[in-house]
Every structure is written in C-alpha cells, then in structure tokens.
C-alpha atoms as a printed R data frame, in Angstrom:
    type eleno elety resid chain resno       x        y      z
1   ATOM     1    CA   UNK     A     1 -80.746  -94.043 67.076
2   ATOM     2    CA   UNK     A     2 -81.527  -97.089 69.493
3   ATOM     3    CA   UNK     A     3 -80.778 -100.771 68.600
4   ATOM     4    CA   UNK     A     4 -84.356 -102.383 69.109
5   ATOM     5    CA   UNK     A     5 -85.852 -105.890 68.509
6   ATOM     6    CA   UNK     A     6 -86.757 -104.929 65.431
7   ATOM     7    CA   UNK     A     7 -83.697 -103.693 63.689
8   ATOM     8    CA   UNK     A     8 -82.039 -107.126 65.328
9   ATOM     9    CA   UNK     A     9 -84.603 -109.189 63.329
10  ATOM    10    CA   UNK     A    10 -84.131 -106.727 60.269
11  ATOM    11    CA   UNK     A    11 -80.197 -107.171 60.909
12  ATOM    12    CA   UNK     A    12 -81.115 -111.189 60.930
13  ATOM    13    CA   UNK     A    13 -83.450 -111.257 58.300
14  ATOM    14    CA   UNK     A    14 -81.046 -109.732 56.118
15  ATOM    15    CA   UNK     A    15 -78.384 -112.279 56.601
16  ATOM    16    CA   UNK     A    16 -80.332 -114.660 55.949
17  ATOM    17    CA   UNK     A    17 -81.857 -113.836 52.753
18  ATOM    18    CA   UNK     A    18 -78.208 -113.633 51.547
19  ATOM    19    CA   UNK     A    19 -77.888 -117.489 52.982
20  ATOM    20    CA   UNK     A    20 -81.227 -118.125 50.809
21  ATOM    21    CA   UNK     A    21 -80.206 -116.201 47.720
22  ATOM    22    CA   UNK     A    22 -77.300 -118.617 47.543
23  ATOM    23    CA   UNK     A    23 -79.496 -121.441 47.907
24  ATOM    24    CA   UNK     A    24 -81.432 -119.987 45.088
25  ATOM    25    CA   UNK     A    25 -78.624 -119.690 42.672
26  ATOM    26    CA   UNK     A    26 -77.711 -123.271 43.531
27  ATOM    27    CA   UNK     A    27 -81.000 -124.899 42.664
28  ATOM    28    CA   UNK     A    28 -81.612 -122.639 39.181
29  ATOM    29    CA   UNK     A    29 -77.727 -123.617 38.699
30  ATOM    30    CA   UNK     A    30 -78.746 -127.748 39.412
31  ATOM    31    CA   UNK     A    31 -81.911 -127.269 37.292
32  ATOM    32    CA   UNK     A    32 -79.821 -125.934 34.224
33  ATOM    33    CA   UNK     A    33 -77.060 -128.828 34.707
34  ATOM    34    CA   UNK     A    34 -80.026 -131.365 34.182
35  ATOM    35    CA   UNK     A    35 -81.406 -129.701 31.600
36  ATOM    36    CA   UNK     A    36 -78.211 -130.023 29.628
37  ATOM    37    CA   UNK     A    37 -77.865 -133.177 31.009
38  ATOM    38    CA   UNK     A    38 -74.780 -132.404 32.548
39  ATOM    39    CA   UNK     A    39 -75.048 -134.468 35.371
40  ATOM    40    CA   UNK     A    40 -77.765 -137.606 36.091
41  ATOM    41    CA   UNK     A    41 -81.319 -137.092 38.291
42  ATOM    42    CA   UNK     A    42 -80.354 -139.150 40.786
43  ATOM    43    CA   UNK     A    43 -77.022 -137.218 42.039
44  ATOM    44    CA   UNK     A    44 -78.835 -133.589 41.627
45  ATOM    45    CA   UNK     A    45 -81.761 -134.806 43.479
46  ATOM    46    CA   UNK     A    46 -79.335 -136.063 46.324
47  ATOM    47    CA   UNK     A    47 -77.470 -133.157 46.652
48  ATOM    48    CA   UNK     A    48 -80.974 -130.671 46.672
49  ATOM    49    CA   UNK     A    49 -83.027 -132.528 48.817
50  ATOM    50    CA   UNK     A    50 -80.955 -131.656 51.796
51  ATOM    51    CA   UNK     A    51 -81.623 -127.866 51.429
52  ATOM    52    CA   UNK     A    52 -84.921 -127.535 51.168
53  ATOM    53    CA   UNK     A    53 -85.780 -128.389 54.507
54  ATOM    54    CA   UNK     A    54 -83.314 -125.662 55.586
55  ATOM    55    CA   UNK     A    55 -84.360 -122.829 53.332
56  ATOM    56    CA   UNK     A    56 -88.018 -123.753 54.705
57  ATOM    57    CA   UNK     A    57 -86.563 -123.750 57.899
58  ATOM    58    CA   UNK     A    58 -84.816 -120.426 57.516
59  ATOM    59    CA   UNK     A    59 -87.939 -118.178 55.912
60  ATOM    60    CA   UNK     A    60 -90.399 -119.494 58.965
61  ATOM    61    CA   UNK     A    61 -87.693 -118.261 61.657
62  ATOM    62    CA   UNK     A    62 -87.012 -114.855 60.223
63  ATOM    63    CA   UNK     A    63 -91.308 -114.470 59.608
64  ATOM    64    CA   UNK     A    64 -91.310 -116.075 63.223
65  ATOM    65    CA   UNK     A    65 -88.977 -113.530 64.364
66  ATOM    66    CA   UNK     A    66 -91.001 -110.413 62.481
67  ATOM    67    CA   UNK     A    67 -94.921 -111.790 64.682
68  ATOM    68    CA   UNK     A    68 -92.754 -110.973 67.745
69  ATOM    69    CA   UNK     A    69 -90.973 -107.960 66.746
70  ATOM    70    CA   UNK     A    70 -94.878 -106.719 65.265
71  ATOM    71    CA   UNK     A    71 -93.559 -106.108 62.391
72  ATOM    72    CA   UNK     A    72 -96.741 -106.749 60.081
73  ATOM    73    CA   UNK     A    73 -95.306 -105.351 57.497
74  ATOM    74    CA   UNK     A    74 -92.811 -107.697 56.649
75  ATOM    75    CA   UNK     A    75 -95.114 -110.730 58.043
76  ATOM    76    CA   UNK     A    76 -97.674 -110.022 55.396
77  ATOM    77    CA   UNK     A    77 -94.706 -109.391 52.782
78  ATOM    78    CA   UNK     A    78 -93.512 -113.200 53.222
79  ATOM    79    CA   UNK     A    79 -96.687 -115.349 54.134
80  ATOM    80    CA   UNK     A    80 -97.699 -115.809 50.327
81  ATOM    81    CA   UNK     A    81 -94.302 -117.695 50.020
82  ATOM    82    CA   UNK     A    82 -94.548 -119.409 53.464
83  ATOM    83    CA   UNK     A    83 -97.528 -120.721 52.337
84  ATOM    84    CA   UNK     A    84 -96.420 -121.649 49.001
85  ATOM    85    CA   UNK     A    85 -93.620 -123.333 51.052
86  ATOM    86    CA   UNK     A    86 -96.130 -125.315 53.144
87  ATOM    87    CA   UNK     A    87 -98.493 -126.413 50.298
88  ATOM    88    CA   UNK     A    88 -95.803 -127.264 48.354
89  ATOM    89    CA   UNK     A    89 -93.909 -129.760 50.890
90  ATOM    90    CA   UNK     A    90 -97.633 -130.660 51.848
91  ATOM    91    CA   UNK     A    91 -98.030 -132.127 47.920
92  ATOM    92    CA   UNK     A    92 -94.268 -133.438 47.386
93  ATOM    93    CA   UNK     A    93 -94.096 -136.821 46.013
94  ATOM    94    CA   UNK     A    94 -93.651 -139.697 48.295
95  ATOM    95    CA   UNK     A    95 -90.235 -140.429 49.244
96  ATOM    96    CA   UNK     A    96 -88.114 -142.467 52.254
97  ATOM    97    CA   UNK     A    97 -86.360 -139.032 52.421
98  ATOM    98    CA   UNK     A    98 -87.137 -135.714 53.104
99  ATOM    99    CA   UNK     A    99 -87.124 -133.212 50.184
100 ATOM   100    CA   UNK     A   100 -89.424 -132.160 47.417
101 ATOM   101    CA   UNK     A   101 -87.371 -133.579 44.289
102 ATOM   102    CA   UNK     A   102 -88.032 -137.477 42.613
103 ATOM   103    CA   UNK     A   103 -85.184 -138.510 40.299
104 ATOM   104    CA   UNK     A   104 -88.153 -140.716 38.788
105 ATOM   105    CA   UNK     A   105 -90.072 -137.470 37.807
106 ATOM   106    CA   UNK     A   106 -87.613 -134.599 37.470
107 ATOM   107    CA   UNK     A   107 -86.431 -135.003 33.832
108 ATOM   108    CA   UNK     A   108 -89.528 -134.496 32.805
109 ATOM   109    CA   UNK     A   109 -89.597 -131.704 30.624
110 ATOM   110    CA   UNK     A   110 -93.263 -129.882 32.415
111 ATOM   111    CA   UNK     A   111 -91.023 -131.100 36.319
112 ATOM   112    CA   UNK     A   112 -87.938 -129.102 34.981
113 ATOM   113    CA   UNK     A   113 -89.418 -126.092 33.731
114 ATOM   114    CA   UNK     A   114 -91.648 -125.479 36.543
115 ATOM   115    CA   UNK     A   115 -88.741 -126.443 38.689
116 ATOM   116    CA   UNK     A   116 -86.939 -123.912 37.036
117 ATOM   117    CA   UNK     A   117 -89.440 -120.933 36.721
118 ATOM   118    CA   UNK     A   118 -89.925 -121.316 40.872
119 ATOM   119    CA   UNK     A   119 -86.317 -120.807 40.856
120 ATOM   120    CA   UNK     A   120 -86.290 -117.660 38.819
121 ATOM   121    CA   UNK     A   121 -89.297 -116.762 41.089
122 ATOM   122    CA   UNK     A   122 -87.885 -117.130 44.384
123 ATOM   123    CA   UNK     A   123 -84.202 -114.972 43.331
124 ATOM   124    CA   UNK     A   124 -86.379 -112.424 42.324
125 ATOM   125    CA   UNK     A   125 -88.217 -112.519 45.624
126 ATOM   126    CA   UNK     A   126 -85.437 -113.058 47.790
127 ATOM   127    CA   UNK     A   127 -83.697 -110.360 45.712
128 ATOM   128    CA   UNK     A   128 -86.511 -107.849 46.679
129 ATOM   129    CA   UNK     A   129 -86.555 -109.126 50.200
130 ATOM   130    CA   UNK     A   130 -83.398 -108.248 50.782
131 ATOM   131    CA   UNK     A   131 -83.322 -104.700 49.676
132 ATOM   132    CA   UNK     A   132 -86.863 -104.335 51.374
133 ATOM   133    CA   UNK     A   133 -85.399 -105.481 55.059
134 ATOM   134    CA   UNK     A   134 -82.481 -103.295 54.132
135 ATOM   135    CA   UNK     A   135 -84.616  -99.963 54.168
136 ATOM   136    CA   UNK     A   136 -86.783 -101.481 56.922
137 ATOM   137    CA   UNK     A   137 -83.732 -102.037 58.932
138 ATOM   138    CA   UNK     A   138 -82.344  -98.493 57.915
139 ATOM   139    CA   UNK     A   139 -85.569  -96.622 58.971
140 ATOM   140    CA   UNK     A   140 -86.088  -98.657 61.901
141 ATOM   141    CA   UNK     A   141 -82.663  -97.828 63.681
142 ATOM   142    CA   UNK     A   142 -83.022  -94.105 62.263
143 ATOM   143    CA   UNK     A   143 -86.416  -93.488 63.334
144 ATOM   144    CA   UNK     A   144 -85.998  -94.847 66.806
C-alpha cells in the first residue's frame, strides 16, 4: 500500500468535488428562489457570478492534476464537462463582470429552466464523480 501521485490527486479530487457539489446545490437552490420569485434577478445574479469562475477554476486543476498523474481514465471522464465549461463561458452574454448570468435575461422562463436542468445535470455528475474518484482512489492505494 504506497501513497503515490495518483492517490494524492484522487485524495484532492475528491475534496473538491465535495467543494463543487455544494456549489451545485447553491445554484439549483438560487434558480428555484427566482423561480418563485423569492428574491429579485439582480441580487441572485450578484451573488452567482462570483462562483462560477471558481468552480471552472476548480474542475480544470483537479483534470490538470489527473494529465500529470496519467490518469486517462479520469481525464477522459471529465473533458465532456470541461468543455461544456469552456464553450459555455466562451458564449456568455456580455457583461462588465465576470460570470455567465444577465439579470436582463435570467427570468426568462426558456434562461431559468435550462439554468436549472444544467444544475440538476452537474449534481448528478459531480455526484458520480465523487464516488468514481472514491474507488479510483481506493484501488489506487490498494493496488500499489
């Protein structure tokens, strides 16, 4: 049982797809609270601009980390969402700030719902990423 690259990016991964899973919950949380119109555009869209520059931020390091562990495995596993990440911030509306969410264009209804069904989307990913690094990081520091 030896404690390799690997299982450290495996270890890290796993953190931080619990970090991301909380972001997650947050947005499909903020989504709902407009949809009920619980709160106005303009505040939600303030306070989830500012992570989505992080949770890109956080999914590039840990696939970063994977090229140099060679772990292709889990490279290939998270590349369709990096570069749904990357077209997606690629197309965002025009803003002074960085962030992918317009108070001008969010309550509408075909914004929302999509907003919210890449919510639902990316728990259930993150969800399955998590349990997936937790068997990689099991095997990894059992078959070593």
């Amino acid at each position: 049982m030896a404690f390799t690259f690997a299982a450290f990016c495996y270890i890290a991964a796993l953190i931080f797809t619990a970090v991301l899973i909380f972001f997650v919950i947050f947005h499909i949380i903020a989504f709902d609270e407009l949809k009920t119109d619980y709160k106005n555009p303009i505040d939600q869209c303030n306070s989830l601009n500012p992570l989505v520059l992080p949770e890109y931020a956080i999914q590039i390091l840990y696939t970063v980390l994977f090229v140099f562990a060679w772990q292709l495995g889990s490279v290939l596993f998270n590349l369709p969402l990096l570069v749904y990440h990357v077209r997606r911030y690629m197309n965002r509306p025009v803003m002074s700030s960085p962030g992918l969410y317009d108070p001008t264009t969010i309550m509408n209804a075909d914004e929302l719902n999509r907003a919210q069904r890449e919510g639902w989307v990316k728990l259930a990913f993150y969800l399955i990423s998590f349990f997936y690094y937790l068997y990689s990081m099991i095997y990894v520091l059992v078959s070593n």
